[in-house]
Structure formats: structure tokens, C-alpha cells
C-alpha positions in Angstrom: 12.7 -11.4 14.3 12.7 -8.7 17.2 10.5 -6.2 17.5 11.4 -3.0 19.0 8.3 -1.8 20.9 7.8 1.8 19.9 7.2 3.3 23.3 11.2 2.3 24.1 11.8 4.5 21.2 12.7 7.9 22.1 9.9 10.3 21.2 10.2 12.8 17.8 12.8 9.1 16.3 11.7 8.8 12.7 12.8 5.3 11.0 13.1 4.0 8.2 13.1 0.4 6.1 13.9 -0.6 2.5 13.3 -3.8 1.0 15.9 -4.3 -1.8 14.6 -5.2 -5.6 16.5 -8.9 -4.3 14.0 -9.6 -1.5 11.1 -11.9 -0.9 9.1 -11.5 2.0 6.1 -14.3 2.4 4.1 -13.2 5.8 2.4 -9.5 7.3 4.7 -6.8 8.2 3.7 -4.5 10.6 6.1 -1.4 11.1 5.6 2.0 13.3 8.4 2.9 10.9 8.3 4.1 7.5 8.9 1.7 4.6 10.4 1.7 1.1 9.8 -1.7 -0.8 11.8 -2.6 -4.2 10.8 -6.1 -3.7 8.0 -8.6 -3.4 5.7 -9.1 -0.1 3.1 -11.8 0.2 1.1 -10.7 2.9 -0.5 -7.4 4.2 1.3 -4.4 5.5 0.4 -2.2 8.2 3.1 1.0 8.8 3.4 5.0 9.2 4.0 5.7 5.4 5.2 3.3 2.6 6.9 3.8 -0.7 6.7 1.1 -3.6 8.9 0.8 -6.0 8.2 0.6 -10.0 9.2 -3.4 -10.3 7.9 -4.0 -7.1 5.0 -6.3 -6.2 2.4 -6.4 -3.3 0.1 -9.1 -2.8 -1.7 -8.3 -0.1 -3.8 -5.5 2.1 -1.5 -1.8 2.7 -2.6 0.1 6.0 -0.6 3.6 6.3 -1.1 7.3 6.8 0.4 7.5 3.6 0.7 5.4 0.5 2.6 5.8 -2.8 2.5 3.3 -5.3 4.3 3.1 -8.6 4.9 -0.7 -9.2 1.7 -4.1 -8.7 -0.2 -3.9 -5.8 -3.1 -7.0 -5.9 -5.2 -6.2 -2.4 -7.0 -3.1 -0.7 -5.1 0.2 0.1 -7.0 2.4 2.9 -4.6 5.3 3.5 -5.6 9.2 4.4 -3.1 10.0 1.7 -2.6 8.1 -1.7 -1.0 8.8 -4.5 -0.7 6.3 -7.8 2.2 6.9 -9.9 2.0 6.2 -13.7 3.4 3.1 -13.7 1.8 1.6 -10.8 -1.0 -1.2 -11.7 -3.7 -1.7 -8.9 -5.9 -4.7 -8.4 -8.0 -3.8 -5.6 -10.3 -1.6 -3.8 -8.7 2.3 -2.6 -9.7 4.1 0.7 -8.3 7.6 1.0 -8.7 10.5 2.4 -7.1 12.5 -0.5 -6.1 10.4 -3.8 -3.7 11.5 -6.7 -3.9 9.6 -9.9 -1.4 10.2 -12.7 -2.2 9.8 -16.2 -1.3 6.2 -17.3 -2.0 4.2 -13.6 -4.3 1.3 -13.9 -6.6 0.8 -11.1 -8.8 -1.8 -11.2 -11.3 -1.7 -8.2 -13.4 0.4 -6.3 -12.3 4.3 -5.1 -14.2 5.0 -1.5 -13.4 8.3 0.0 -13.5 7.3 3.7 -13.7 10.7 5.8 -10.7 9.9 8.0 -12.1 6.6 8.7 -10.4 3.7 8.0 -12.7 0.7 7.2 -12.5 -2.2 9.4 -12.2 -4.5 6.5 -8.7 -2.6 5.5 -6.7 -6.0 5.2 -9.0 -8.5 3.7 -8.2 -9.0 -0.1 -10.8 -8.1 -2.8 -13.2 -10.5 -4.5 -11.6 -12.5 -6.7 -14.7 -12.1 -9.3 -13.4 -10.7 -12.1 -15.2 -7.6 -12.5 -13.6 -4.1 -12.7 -15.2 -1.0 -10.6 -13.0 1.0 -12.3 -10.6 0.9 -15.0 -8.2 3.6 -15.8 -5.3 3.9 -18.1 -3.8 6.0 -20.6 -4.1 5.2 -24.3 
């Protein structure tokens, strides 16, 4: 796969990638662009801003300036802005600068506000012990 460096890019170019509901994608992906993913990715994912479809799935760490998730995401998420749609399902630990949470998302991890820092252990995947930091949902 090429990559286009983004200093060849000319400056104030904004781009953007979507992953169709049809694709599979087994390694990282590491974007300057934004992304919009319908499908699955097995691996981390480090970009400007990324979108996640409902029936999408993430399996894997997510590095952005912005994050909005609405479908499975199974790994850490350290973004300065995050916001969990109702549908989304979360199995992993959340570092944010600001966090929105609407009624019915399941989160089940830890919730660190990070001060604009962004915690060297972004990509590593949580624990796989079992035990929930947090567990919210709507009844």
C-alpha cells in the first residue's frame, strides 16, 4: 500500500476515508486523514478524527483528536474529544479530554480524564481479567 507522506500534501487539504460495512482489515492503520469505518479492523488505529459506524467492530487501540463511537470497540480509546453514541458497546479503558455519553452506551472499563496528555500506553489492549471499572447502560 502507498503512503502519501503528509508534508507533500498541500497545506489547509482535509481527507477523508471510509471503510464500507463489506470490509475486513487485519493489521494497524495509521492515517493523517480522517476516517469513517462501517466495517471490522483488527488492529490499532492512529488518525486526525474517526467515525464508527453502529454494526461496526474495533478490536484494537484508537488514537485521534477526535473519537465517535456508536458500534464494538474491544481496546483503549485516548482522544481529547469522545463522544459514545447509544448504541456503541466499549470494552476498554477511555482517555479524553472532554467525554459525552448517551443514555444506553455500555462502557466497560476505566474513564481517565487526561489533561491534554495522551498516555504513552494509548495502543496497548486492556487486561483481559474480567473485571468491569465501569458499567453503564440503560435499563
Amino acid at each position: 500500500m502507498a503512503r502519501t507522506p503528509a508534508a507533500s500534501r498541500p497545506a489547509g487539504t482535509s481527507t477523508f476515508s471510509m471503510l464500507g460495512a463489506d470490509t475486513v482489515i487485519t493489521g494497524n492503520i495509521e492515517a493523517t486523514a480522517d476516517l469513517h469505518i462501517d466495517g471490522r479492523v483488527d488492529g490499532d488505529i492512529a488518525c486526525s478524527s474517526l467515525v464508527q459506524g453502529e454494526d461496526s467492530q474495533i478490536t484494537g487501540g484508537i488514537r485521534a483528536e477526535t473519537v465517535r463511537v456508536a458500534g464494538l470497540v474491544r481496546g483503549t480509546i485516548a482522544a481529547r474529544e469522545v463522544v459514545i453514541l447509544k448504541t456503541a458497546r466499549i470494552e476498554g479503558d477511555v482517555a479524553y479530554d472532554t467525554l459525552t455519553i448517551e443514555q444506553g452506551a455500555r462502557l466497560e472499563g476505566r474513564l481517565s480524564p487526561n489533561g491534554g496528555q495522551t498516555p504513552p500506553a494509548v495502543a496497548q489492549l486492556p487486561k483481559a481479567s474480567g473485571e468491569a471499572g465501569l458499567v453503564l447502560a440503560a435499563e
